[in-house]
C-alpha positions as CSV (number, residue, x, y, z in Angstrom):
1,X,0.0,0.0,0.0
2,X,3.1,2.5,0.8
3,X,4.7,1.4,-2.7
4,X,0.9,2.7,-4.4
5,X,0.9,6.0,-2.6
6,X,4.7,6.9,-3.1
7,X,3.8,6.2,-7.2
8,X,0.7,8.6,-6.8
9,X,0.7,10.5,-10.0
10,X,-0.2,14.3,-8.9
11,X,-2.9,15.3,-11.1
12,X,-2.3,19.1,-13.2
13,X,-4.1,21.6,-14.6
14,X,-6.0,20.7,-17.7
15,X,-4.4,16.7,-17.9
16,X,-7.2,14.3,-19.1
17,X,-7.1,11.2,-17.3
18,X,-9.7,8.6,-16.7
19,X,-11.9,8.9,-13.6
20,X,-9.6,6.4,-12.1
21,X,-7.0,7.9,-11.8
22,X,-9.2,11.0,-10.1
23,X,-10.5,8.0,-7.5
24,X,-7.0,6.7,-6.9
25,X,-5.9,10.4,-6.0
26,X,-8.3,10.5,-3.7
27,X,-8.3,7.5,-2.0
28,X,-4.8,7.9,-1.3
29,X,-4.8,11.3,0.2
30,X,-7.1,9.7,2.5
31,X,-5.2,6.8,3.4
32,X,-2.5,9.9,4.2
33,X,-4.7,12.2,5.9
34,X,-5.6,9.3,8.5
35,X,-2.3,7.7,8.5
36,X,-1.3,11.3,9.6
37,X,-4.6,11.4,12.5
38,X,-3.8,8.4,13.6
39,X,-0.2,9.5,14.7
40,X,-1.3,12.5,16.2
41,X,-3.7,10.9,18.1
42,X,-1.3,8.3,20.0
43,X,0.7,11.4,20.7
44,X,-2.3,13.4,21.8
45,X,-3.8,10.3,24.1
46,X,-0.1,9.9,25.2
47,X,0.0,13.0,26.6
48,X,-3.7,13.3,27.2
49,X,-3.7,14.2,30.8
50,X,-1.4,17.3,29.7
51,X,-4.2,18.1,27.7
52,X,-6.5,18.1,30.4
53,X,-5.0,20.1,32.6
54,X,-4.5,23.0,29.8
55,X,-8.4,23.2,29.0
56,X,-9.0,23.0,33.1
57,X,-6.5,26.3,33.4
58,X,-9.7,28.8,32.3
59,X,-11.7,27.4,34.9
60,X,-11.9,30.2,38.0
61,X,-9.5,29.2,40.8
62,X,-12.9,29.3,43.2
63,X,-14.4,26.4,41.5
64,X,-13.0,22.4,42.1
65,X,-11.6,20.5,39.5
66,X,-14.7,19.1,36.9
67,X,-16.3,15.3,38.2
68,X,-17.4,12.8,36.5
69,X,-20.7,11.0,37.3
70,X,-20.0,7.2,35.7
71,X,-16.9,4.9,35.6
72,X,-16.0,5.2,31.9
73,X,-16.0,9.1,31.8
74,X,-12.8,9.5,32.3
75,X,-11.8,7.2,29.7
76,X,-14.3,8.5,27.2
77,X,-12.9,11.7,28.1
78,X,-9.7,11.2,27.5
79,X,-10.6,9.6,24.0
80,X,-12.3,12.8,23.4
81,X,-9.4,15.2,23.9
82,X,-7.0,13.1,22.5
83,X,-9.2,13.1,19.2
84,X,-9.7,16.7,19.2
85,X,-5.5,17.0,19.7
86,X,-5.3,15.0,16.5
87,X,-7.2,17.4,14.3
88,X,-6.0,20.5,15.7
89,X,-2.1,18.7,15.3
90,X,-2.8,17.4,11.6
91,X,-4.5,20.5,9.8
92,X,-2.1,21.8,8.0
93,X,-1.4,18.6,6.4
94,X,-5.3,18.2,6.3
95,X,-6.0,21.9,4.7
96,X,-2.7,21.0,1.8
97,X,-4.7,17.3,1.0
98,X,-7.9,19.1,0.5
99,X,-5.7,22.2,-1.7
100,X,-3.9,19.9,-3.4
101,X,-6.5,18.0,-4.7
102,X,-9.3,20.3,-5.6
103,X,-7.3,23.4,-6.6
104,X,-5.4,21.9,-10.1
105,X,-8.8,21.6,-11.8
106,X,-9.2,25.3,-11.2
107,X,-5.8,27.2,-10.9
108,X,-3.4,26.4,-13.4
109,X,-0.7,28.2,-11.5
110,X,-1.6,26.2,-7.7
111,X,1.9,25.1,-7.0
112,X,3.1,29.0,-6.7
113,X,0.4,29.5,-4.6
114,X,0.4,26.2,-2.3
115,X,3.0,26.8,0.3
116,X,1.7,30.6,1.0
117,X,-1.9,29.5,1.6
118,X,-1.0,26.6,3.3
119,X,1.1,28.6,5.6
120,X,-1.6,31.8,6.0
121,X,-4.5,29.1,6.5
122,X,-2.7,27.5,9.5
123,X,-1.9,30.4,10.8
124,X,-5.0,31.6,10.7
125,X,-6.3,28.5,12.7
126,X,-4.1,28.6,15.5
127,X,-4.4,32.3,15.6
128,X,-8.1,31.9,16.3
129,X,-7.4,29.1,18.7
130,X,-5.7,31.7,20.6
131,X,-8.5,33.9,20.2
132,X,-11.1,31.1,21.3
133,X,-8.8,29.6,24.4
134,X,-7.3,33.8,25.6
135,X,-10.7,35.9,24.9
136,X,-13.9,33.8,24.1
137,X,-13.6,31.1,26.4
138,X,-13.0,32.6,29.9
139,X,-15.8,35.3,29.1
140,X,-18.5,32.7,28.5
141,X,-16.8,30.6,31.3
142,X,-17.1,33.6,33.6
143,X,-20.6,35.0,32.1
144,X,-22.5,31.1,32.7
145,X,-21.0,30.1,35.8
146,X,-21.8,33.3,38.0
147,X,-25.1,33.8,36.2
148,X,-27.5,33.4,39.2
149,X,-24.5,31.6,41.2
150,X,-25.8,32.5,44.8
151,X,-28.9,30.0,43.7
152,X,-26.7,27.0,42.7
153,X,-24.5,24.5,44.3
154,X,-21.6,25.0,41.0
155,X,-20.7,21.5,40.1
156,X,-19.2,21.2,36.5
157,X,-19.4,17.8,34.7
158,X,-16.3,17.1,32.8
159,X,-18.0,15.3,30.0
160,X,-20.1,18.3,29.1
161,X,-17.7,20.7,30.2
162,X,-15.0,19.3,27.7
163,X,-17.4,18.9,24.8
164,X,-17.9,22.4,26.0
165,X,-14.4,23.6,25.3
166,X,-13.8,21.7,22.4
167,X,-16.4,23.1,20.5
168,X,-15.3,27.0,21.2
169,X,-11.9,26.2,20.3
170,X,-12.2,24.1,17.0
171,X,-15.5,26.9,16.3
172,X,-12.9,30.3,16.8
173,X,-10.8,28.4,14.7
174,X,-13.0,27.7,11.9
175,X,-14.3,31.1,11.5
176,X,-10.8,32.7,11.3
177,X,-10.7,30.5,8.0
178,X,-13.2,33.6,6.6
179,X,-9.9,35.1,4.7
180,X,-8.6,32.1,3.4
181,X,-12.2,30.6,2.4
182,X,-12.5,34.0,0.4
183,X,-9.0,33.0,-1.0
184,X,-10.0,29.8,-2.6
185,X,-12.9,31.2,-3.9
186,X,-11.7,34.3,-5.2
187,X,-9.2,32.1,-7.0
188,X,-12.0,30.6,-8.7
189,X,-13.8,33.1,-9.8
190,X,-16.9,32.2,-7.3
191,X,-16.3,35.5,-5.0
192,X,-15.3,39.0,-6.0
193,X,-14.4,42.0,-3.9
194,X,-17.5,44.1,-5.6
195,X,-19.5,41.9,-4.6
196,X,-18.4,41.4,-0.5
197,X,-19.1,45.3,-0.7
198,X,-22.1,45.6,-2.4
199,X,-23.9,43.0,-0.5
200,X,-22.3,43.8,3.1
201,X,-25.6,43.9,5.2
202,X,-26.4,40.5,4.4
203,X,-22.9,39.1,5.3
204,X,-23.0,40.9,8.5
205,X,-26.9,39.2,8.6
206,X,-25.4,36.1,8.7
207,X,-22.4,36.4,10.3
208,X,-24.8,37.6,13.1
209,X,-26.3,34.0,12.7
210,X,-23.2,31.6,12.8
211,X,-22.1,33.8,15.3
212,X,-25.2,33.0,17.4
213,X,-24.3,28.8,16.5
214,X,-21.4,29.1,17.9
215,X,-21.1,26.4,21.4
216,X,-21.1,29.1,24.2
217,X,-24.6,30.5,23.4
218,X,-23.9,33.4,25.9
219,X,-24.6,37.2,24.8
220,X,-20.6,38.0,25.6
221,X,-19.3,35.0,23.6
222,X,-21.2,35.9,20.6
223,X,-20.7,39.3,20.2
224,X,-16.8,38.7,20.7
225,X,-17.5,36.3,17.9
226,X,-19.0,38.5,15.6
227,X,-16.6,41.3,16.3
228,X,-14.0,38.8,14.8
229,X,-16.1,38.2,12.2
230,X,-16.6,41.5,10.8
231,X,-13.1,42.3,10.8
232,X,-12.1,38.9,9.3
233,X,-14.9,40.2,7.0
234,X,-13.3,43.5,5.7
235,X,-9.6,41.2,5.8
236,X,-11.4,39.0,3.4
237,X,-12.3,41.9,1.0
238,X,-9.1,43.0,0.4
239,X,-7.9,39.1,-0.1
240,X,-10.3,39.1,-3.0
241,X,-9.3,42.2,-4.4
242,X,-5.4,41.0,-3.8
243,X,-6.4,38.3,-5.7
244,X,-8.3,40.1,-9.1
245,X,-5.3,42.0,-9.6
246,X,-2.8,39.1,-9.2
247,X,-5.1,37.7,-11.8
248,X,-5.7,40.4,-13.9
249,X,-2.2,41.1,-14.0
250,X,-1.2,38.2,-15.1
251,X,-4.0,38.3,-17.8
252,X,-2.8,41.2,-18.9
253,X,1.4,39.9,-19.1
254,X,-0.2,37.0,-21.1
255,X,-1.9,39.1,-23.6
256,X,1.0,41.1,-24.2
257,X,3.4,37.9,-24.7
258,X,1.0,36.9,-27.2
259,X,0.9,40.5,-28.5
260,X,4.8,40.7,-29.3
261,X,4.9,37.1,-30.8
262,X,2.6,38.2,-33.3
263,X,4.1,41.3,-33.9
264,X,7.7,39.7,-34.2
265,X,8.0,39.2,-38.2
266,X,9.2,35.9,-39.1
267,X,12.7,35.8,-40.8
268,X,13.2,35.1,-44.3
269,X,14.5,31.5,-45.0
270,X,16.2,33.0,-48.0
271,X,17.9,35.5,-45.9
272,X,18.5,33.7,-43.1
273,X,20.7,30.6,-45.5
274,X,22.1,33.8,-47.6
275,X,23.4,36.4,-45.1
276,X,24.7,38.7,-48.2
277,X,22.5,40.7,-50.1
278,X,22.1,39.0,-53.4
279,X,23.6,40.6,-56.9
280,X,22.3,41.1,-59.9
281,X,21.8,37.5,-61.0
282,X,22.4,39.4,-64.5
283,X,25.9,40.8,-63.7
284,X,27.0,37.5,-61.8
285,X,26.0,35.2,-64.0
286,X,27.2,36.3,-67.5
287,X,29.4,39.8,-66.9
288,X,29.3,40.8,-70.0
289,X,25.9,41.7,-72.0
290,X,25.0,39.2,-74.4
291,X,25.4,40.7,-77.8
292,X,22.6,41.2,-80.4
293,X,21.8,37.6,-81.7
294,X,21.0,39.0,-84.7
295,X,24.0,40.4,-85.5
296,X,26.1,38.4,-84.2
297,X,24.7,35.2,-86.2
298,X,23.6,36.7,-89.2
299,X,24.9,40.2,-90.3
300,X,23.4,42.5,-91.9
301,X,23.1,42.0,-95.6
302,X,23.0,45.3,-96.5
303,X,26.2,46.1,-95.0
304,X,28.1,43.7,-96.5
305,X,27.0,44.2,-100.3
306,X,28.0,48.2,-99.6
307,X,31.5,47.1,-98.7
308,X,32.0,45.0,-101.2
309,X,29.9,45.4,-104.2
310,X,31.4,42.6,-106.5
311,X,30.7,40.0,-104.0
312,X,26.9,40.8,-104.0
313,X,26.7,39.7,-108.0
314,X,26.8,36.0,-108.2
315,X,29.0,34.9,-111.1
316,X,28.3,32.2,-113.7
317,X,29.5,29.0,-112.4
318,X,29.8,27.1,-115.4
319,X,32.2,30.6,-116.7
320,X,34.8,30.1,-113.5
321,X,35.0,26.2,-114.5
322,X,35.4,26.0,-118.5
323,X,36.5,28.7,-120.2
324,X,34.5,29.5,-123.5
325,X,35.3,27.1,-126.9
326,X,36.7,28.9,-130.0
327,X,34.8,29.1,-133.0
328,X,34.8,26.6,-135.8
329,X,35.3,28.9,-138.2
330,X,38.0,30.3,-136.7
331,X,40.0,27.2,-137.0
């Protein structure tokens, strides 16, 4: 199986290959993603009780440690946290499988892009863990357990209280996604800055409304939400307007690329094989001008009986051969 995913072919932008080979991609990036969960979560259920004490430290000091109400609590517990320690160690190799594998079919140029979204989007997530562990979860902590406290006997249960701080942490870390969400989508062409603006009092509707999901269900906890929100709202806008101009630009170096190949004239085999400029095929060929035919084959008649006006009259042959006989009378 090992030998199968190391011969993976990686899939590019506009390659036609059966469905296949699409199916085989993905079934190996799964294979890796929970090869990958399944390490972190021996190291998260190794050091489990580490775990436990860190997501204890928001408690107030007033209050005793959580109890648990059944004997396999604390073991279900501990499978809990250790799970939730696996995700949070394992996204960034969870965001890059997801990237990796949908982005080629839309962004020709996703290699150049990979490593800095991979790094903004895990940042991102652990800066919004921050957010949720340092700001939202000791104000709904402190905002739920002193509501109406002097009527109550304060007891937390672990089990809820864990599923409790899970929940707040994985949810502040999800929503600080909002920028690089807008990335991927601005990429492909399904979100545009123009349109974030134009259409701002119905994000802010229902950024209202997943602030209001979120675990802690307290007034103080949402509106801390939704403050993050809105900013990581206006962050978002100038992503997608980062990312129209990175793409019209490099519409726009294409187009002139084309432009001065076309405007490049081709080269003239002739010239190219004959560097000198050619003579006149006349003057090279046959340097001297070719006399009149006609007078050099057959002169002028005229001429020639003026020069020599004897030659013109044609003598009697027979006269040249035999000269005339005597007379008979004569003899």
């Amino acid at each position: 199986m090992l030998a199968g995913l190391r011969s993976t072919k990686r899939i590019e932008h506009s390659e036609e290959v059966p469905i296949t080979d699409h199916l085989e991609e993905l079934r190996n990036r799964i294979i890796i993603s929970l090869i990958a969960l399944a390490v972190a979560f021996v190291v998260s259920f190794w050091q489990h009780q580490w775990i436990i004490r860190f997501l204890n430290s928001p408690l107030p000091a007033d209050l005793p440690e959580p109890m648990v109400l059944n004997v396999a609590e604390p073991f279900m517990i501990a499978l809990k946290v250790s799970v939730a320690g696996a995700v949070i160690l394992t996204l960034p190799l969870l965001i890059y499988q997801i990237y990796a594998y949908v982005m080629p079919a839309f962004d020709p140029d996703h290699r150049r892009r990979t490593w800095p979204y991979l790094t903004g989007a895990s940042l991102l997530f652990f800066v919004g863990l921050a957010f949720g562990y340092f700001l939202m979860l000791p104000a709904a902590l402190s905002f739920l357990i002193n509501y109406d406290a002097e009527l109550y006997n304060r007891q937390i249960q672990a089990a809820s209280y864990y599923t409790f701080v899970v929940w707040i942490l994985l949810g502040s870390g999800i929503i600080f996604q909002l920028p690089s969400g807008t990335f991927l989508l601005s990429t492909v062409g399904l979100m545009k800055a123009s349109w974030m603006r134009k259409n701002r009092r119905i994000a802010i509707f229902i950024l209202a409304v997943i602030s209001a999901a979120l675990p802690g269900g307290d007034p103080v906890s949402m509106l801390m939400a939704l403050a993050a929100l809105l900013g990581l709202y206006e962050v978002s806008i100038y992503v997608a307007l980062f990312v129209e101009r990175g793409k019209a630009r490099a519409a726009a170096e294409e187009l002139e690329s084309d432009s001065d190949s076309d405007s490049d004239p081709e080269p003239d085999p002739e010239s190219d094989s004959d560097p000198d400029p050619d003579p006149d095929p006349e003057s090279d060929s046959d340097p001297d001008p070719d006399p009149d035919p006609e007078t050099d084959s057959d002169p002028d008649p005229e001429s020639d009986s003026e020069s020599d006006p004897e030659s013109d009259s044609d003598p009697d042959p027979e006269s040249d051969l035999e000269p005339d006989p005597k007379p008979a009378e004569d003899v």
